[in-house]
TORPA-4810 file (N, C-alpha, C, O; in nm, 3 decimals):
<nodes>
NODE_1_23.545_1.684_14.699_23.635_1.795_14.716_23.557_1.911_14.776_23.458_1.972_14.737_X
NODE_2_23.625_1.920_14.872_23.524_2.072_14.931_23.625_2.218_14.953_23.745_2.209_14.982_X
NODE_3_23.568_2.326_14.937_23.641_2.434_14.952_23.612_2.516_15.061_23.500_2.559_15.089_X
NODE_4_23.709_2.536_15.117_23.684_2.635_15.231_23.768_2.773_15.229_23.871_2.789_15.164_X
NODE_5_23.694_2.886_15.328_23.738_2.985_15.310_23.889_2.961_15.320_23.973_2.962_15.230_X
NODE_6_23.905_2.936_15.486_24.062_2.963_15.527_24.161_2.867_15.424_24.276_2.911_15.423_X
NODE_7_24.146_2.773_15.357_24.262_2.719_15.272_24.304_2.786_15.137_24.406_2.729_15.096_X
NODE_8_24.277_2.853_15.079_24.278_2.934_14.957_24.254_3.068_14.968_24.181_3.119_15.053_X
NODE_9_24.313_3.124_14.887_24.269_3.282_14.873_24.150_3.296_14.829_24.093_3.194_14.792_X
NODE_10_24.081_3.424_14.822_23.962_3.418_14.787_23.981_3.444_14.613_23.869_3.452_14.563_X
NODE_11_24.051_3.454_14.549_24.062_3.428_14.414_24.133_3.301_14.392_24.203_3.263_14.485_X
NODE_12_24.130_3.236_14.298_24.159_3.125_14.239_24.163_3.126_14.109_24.062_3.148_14.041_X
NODE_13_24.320_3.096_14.042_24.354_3.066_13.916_24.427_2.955_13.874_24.532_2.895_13.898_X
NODE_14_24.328_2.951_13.800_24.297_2.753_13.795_24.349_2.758_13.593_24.285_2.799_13.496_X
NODE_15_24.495_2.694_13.604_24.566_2.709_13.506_24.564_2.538_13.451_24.493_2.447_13.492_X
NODE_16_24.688_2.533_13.325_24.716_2.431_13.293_24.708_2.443_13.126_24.668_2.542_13.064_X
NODE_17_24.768_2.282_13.054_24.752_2.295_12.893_24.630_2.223_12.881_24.571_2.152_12.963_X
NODE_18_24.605_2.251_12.777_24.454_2.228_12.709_24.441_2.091_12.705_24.514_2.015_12.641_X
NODE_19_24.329_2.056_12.789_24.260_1.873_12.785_24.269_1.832_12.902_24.213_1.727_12.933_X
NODE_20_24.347_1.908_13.001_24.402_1.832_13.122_24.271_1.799_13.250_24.283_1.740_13.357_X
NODE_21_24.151_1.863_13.188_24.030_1.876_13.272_24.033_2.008_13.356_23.991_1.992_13.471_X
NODE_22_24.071_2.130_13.325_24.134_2.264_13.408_23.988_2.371_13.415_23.965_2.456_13.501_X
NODE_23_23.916_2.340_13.318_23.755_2.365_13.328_23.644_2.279_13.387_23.529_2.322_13.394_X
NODE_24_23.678_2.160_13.427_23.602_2.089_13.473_23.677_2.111_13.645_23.606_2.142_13.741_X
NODE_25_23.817_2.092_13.658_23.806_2.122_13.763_23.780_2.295_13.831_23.750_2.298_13.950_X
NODE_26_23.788_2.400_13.773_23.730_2.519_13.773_23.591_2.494_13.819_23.553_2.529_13.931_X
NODE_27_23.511_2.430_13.728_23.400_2.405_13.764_23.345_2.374_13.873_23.247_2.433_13.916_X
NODE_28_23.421_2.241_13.953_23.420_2.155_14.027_23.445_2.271_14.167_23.360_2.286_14.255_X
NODE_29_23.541_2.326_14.163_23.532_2.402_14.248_23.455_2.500_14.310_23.448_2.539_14.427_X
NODE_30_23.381_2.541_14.172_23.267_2.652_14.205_23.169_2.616_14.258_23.093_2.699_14.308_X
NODE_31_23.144_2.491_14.261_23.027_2.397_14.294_23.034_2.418_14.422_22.951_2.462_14.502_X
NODE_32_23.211_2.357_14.440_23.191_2.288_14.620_23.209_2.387_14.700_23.172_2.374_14.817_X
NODE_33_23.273_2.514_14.653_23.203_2.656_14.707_23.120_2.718_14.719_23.131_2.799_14.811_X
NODE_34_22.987_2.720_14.637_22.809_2.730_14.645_22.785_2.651_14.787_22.724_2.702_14.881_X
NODE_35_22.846_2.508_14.788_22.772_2.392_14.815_22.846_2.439_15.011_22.775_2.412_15.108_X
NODE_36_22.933_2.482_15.024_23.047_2.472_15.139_22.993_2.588_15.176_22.938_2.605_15.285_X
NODE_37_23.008_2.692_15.072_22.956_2.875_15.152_22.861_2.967_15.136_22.854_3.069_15.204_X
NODE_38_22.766_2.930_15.026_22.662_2.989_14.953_22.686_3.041_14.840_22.598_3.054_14.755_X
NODE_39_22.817_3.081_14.821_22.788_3.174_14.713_22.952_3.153_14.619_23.023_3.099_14.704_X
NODE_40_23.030_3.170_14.502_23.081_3.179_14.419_23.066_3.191_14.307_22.979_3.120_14.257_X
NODE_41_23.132_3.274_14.230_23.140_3.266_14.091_23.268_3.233_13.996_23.390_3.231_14.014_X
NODE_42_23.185_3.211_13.891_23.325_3.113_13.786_23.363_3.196_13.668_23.279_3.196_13.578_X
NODE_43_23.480_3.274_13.645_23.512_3.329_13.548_23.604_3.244_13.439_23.701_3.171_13.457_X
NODE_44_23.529_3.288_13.313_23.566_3.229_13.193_23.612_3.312_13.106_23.559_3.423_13.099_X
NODE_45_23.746_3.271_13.000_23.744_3.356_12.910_23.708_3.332_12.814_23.703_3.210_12.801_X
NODE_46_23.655_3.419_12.673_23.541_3.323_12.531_23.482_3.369_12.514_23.454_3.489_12.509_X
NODE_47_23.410_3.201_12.488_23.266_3.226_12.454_23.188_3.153_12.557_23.073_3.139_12.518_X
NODE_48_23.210_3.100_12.674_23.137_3.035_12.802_23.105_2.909_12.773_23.081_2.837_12.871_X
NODE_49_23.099_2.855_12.652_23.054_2.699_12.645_23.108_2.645_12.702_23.051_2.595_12.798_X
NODE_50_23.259_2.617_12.684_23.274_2.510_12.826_23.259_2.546_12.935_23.212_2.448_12.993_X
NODE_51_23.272_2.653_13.026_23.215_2.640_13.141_23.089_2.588_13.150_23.074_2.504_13.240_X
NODE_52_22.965_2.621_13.063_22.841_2.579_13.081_22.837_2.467_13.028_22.719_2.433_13.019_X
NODE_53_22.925_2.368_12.976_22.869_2.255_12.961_22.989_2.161_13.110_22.952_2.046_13.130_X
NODE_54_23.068_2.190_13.166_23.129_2.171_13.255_23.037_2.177_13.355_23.032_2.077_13.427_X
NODE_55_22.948_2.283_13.384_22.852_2.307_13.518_22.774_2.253_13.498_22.700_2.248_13.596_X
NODE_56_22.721_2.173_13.370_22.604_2.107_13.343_22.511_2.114_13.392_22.428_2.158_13.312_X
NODE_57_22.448_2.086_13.536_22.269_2.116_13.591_22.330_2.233_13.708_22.270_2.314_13.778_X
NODE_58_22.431_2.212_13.698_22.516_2.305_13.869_22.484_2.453_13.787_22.460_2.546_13.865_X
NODE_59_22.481_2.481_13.674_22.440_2.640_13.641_22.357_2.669_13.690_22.388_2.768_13.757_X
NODE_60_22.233_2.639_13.708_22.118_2.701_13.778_22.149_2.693_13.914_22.084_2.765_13.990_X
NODE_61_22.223_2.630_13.954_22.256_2.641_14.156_22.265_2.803_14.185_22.328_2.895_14.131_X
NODE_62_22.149_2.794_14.322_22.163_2.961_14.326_22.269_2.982_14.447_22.290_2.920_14.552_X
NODE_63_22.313_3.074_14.399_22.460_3.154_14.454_22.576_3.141_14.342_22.690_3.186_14.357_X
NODE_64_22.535_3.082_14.244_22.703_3.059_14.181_22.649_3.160_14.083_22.534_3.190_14.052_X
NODE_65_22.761_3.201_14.047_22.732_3.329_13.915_22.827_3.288_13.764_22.920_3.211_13.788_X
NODE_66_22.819_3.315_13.670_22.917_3.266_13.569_22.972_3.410_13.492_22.891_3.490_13.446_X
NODE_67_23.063_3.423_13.487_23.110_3.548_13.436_23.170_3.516_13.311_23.260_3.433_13.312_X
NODE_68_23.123_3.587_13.168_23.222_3.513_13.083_23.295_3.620_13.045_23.218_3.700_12.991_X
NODE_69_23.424_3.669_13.046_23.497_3.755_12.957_23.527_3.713_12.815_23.569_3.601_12.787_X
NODE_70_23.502_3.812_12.724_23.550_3.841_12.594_23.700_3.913_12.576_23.718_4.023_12.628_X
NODE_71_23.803_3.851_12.504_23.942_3.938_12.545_23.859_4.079_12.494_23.774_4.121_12.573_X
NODE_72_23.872_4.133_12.404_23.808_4.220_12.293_23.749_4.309_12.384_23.775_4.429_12.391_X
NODE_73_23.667_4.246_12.454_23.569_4.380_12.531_23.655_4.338_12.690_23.591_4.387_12.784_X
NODE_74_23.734_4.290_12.720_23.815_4.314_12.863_23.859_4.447_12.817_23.802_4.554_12.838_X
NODE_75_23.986_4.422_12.737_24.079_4.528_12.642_24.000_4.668_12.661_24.050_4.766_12.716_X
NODE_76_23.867_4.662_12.606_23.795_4.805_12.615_23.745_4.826_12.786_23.767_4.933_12.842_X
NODE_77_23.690_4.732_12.845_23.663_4.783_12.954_23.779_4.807_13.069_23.761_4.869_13.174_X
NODE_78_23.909_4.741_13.023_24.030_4.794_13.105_24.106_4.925_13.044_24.195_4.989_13.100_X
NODE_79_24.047_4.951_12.912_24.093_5.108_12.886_24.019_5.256_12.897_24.058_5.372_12.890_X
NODE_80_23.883_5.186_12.921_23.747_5.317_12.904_23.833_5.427_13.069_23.854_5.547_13.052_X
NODE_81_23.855_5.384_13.158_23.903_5.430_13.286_24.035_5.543_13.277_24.045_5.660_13.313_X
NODE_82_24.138_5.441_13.204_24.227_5.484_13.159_24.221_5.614_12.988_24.314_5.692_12.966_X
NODE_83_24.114_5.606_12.907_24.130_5.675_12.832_24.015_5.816_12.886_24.016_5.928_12.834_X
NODE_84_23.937_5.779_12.983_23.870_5.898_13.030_23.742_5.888_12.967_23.666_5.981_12.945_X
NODE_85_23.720_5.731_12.930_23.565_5.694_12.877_23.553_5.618_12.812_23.656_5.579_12.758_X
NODE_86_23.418_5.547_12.775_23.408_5.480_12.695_23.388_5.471_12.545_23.386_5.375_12.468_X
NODE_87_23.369_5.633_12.524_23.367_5.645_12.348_23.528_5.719_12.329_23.569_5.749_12.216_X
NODE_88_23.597_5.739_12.434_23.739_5.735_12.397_23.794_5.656_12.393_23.895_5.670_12.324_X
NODE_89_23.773_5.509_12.465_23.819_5.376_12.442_23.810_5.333_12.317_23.895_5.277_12.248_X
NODE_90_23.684_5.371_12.290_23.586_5.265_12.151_23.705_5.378_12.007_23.767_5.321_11.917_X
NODE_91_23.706_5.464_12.017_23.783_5.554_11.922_23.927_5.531_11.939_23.978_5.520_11.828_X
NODE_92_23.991_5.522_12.011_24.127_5.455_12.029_24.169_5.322_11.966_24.242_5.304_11.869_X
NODE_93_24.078_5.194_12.078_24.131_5.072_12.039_24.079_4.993_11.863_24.125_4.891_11.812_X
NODE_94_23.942_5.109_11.792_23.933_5.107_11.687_24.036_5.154_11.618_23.998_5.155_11.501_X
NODE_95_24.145_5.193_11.624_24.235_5.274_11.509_24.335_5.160_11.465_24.400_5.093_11.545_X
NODE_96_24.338_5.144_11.312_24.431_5.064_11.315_24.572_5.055_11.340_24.634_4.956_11.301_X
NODE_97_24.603_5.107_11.373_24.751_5.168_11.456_24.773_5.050_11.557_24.860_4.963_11.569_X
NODE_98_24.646_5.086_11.632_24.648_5.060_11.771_24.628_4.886_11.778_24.701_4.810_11.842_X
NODE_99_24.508_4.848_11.694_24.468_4.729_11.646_24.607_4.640_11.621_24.642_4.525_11.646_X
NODE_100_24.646_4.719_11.580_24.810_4.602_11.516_24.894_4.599_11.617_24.969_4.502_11.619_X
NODE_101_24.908_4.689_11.715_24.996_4.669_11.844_24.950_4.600_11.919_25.028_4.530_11.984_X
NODE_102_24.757_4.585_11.955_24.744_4.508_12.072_24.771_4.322_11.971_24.822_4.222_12.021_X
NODE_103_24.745_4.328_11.905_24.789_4.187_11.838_24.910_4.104_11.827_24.931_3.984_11.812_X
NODE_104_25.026_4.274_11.847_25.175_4.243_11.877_25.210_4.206_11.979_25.312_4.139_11.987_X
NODE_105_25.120_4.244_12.112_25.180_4.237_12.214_25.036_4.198_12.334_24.949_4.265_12.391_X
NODE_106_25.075_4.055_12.326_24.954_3.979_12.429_24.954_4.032_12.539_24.845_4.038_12.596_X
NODE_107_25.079_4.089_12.610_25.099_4.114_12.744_24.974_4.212_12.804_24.938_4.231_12.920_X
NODE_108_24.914_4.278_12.650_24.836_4.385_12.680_24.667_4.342_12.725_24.596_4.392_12.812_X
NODE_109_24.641_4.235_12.633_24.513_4.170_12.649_24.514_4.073_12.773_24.410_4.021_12.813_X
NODE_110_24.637_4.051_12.834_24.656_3.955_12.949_24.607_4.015_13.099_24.542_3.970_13.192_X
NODE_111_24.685_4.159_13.065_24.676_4.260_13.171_24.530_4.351_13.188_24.507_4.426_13.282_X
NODE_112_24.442_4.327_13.078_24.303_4.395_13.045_24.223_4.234_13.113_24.103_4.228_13.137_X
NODE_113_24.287_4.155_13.127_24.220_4.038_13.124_24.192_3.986_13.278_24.107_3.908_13.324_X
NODE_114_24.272_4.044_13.324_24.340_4.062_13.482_24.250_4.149_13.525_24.146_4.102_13.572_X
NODE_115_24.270_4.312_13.517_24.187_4.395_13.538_24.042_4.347_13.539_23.993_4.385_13.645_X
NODE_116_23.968_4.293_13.479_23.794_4.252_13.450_23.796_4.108_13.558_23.692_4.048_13.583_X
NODE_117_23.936_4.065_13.617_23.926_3.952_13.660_23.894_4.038_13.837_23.827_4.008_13.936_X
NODE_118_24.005_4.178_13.788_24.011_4.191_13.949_23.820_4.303_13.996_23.747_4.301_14.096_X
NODE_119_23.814_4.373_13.878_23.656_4.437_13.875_23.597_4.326_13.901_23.530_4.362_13.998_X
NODE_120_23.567_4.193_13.883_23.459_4.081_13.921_23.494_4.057_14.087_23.405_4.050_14.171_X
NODE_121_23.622_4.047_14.114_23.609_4.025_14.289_23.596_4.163_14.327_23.572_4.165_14.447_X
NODE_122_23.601_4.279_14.281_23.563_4.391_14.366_23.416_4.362_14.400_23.376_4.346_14.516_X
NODE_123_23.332_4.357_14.279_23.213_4.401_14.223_23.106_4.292_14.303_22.984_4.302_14.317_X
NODE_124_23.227_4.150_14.364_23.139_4.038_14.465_23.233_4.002_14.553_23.292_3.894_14.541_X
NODE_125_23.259_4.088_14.652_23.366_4.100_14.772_23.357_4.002_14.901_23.430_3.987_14.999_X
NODE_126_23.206_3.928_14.846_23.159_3.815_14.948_23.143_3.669_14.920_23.098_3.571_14.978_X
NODE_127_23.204_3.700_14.790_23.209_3.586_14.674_23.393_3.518_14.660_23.496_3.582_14.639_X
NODE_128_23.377_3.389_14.678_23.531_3.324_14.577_23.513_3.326_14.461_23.398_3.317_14.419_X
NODE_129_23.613_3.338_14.382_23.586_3.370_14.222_23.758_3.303_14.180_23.878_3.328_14.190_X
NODE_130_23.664_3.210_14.132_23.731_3.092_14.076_23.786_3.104_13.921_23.722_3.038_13.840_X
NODE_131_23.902_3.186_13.868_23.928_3.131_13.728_23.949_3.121_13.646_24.052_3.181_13.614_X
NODE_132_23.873_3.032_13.527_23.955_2.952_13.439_24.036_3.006_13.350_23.989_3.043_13.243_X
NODE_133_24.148_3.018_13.372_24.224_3.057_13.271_24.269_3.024_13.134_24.251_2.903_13.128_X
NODE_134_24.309_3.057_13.041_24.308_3.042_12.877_24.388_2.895_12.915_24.464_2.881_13.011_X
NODE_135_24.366_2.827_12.852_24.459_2.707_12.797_24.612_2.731_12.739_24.649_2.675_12.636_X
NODE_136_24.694_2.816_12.810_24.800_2.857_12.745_24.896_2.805_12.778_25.001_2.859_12.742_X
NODE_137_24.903_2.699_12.846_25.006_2.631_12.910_25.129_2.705_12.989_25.217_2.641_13.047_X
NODE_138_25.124_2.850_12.983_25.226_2.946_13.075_25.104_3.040_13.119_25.112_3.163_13.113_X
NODE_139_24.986_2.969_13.167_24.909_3.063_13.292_24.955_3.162_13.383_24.916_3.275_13.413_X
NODE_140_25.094_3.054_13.435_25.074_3.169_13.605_25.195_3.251_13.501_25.245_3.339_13.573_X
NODE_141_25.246_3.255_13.390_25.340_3.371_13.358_25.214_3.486_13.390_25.260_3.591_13.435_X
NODE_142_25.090_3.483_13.378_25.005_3.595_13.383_25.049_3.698_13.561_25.061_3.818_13.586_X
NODE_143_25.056_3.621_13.611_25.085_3.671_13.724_25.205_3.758_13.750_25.216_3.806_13.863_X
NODE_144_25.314_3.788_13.644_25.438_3.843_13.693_25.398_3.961_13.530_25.488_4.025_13.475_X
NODE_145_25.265_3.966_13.485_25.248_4.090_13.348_25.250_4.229_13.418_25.304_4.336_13.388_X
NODE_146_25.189_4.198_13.501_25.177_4.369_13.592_25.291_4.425_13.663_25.310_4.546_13.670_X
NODE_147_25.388_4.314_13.731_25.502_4.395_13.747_25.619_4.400_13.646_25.723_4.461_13.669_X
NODE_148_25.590_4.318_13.515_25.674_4.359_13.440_25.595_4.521_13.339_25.663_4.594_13.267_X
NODE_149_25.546_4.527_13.347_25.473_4.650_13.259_25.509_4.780_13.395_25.574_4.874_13.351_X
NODE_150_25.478_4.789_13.524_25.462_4.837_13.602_25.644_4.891_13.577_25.661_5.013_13.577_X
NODE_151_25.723_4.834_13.566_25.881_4.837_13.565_25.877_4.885_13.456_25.946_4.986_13.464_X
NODE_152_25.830_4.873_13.336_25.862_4.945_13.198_25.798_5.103_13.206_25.840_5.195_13.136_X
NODE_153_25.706_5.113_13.289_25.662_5.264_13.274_25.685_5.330_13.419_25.656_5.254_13.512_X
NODE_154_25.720_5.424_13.446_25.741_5.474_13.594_25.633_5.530_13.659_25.616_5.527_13.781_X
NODE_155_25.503_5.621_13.517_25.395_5.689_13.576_25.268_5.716_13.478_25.303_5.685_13.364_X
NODE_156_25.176_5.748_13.479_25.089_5.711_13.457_24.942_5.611_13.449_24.957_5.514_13.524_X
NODE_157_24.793_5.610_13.372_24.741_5.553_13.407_24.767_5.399_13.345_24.667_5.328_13.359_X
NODE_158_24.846_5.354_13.299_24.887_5.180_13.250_24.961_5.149_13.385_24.941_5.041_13.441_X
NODE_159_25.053_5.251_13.441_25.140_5.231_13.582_25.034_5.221_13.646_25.026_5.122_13.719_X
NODE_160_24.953_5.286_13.645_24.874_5.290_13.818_24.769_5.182_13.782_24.702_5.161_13.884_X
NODE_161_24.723_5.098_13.668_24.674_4.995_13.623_24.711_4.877_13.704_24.645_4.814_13.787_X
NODE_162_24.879_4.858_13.644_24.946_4.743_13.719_24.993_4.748_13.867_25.033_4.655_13.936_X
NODE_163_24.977_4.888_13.901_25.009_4.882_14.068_24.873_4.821_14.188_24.889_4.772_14.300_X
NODE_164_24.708_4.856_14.092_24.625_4.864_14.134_24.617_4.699_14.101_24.548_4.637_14.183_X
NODE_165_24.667_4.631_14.012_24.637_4.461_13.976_24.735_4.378_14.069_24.710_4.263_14.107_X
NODE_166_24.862_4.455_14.105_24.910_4.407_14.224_24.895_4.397_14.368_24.939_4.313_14.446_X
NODE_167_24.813_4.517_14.390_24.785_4.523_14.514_24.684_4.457_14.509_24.712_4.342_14.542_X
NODE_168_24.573_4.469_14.483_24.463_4.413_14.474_24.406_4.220_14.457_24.326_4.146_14.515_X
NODE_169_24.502_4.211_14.348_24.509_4.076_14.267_24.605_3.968_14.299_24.608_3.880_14.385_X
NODE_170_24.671_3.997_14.217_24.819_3.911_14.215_24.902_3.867_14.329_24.947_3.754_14.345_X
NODE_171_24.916_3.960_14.401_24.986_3.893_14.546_24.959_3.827_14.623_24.843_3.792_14.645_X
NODE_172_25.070_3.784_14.693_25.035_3.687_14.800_24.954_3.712_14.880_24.938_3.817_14.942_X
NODE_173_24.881_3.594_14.887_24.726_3.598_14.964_24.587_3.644_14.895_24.475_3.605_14.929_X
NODE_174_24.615_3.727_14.800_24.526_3.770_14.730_24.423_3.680_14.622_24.301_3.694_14.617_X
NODE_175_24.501_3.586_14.540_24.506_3.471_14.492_24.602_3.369_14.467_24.717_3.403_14.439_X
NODE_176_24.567_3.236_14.473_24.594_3.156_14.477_24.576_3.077_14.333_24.467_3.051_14.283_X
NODE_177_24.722_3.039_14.269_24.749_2.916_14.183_24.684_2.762_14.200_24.710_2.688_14.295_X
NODE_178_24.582_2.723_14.075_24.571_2.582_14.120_24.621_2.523_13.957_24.588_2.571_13.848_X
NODE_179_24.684_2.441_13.975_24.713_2.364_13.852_24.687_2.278_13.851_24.694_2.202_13.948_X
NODE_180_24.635_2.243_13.712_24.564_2.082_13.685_24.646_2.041_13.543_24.656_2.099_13.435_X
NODE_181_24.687_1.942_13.583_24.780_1.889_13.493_24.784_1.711_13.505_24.762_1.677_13.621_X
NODE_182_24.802_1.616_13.429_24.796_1.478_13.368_24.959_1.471_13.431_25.060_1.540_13.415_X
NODE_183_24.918_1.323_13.525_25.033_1.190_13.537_25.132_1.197_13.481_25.213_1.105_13.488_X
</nodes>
């Protein structure tokens, strides 16, 4: 399997339910993008073990990078911007108030999750960045969180969050859906 620029967007979200091989093929891809263009990286959400046991000797290949997100610290690093810092983040999303709402409402950790997805292709603009998404079996619902949040608020910085994950991210051309799914 080889990857090339012109067939895919330069993001790739590589969905599916849990077992279907959706980290191995994540993987697989990052490879044949090192191997095809020099350079990609593979974003994970966790704790990175399976990606790194998926890349098995391909981790050390130089040009590929492994990014692992933590929801927990996406959440803070998609609010430090929005709260006007990072010890206003850390004092906010500590309150238990706040703690019990982001638990109520995934849409929030989905959209923080997005954001750290779209900071990794800013941050390697010469890079494909391949990825793996949670095992949630409604992946690409991730793709329609920003314009539904974007529609619930008219202004502010959560609005200008999801306008900046649309333009940037989510749209057409921007990235590209791969699903891996069983016979």
């Amino acid at each position: 399997m080889s990857a090339t620029k012109g067939s895919l967007a330069r993001v790739l979200l590589v969905t599916g339910k849990g077992g279907v091989g959706k980290t191995t093929v994540a993987a697989g891809l990052a490879v044949a993008e090192v191997e095809a263009n020099g350079s990609a990286a593979l974003v994970e959400f966790g704790d990175g073990e399976s990606g790194q046991r998926a890349l098995g000797d391909a981790r050390n290949l130089r040009g590929l990078t492994h990014v692992v997100i933590h929801p927990a610290e996406a959440i803070e690093r998609a609010a430090t911007p929005l709260l006007g810092g990072a010890l206003m983040a850390k004092l906010t999303l500590g309150n238990f108030a706040v703690k019990r709402m982001l638990r109520a409402a995934p849409a929030i950790r989905e959209l923080a999750m997005l954001e750290c997805v779209r900071m990794v292709s800013a941050e390697k603009p010469n890079r494909r960045v391949i990825v793996d998404l949670p095992a949630t079996g409604h992946g690409l619902a991730w793709l329609a969180v920003s314009s539904q949040l974007r529609a619930a608020t008219s202004s502010g910085p959560l609005h200008d969050l999801c306008v900046r994950l649309e333009r940037d991210l989510v749209r057409a051309g921007m990235c590209s859906p791969v699903v891996v799914t069983l016979p």
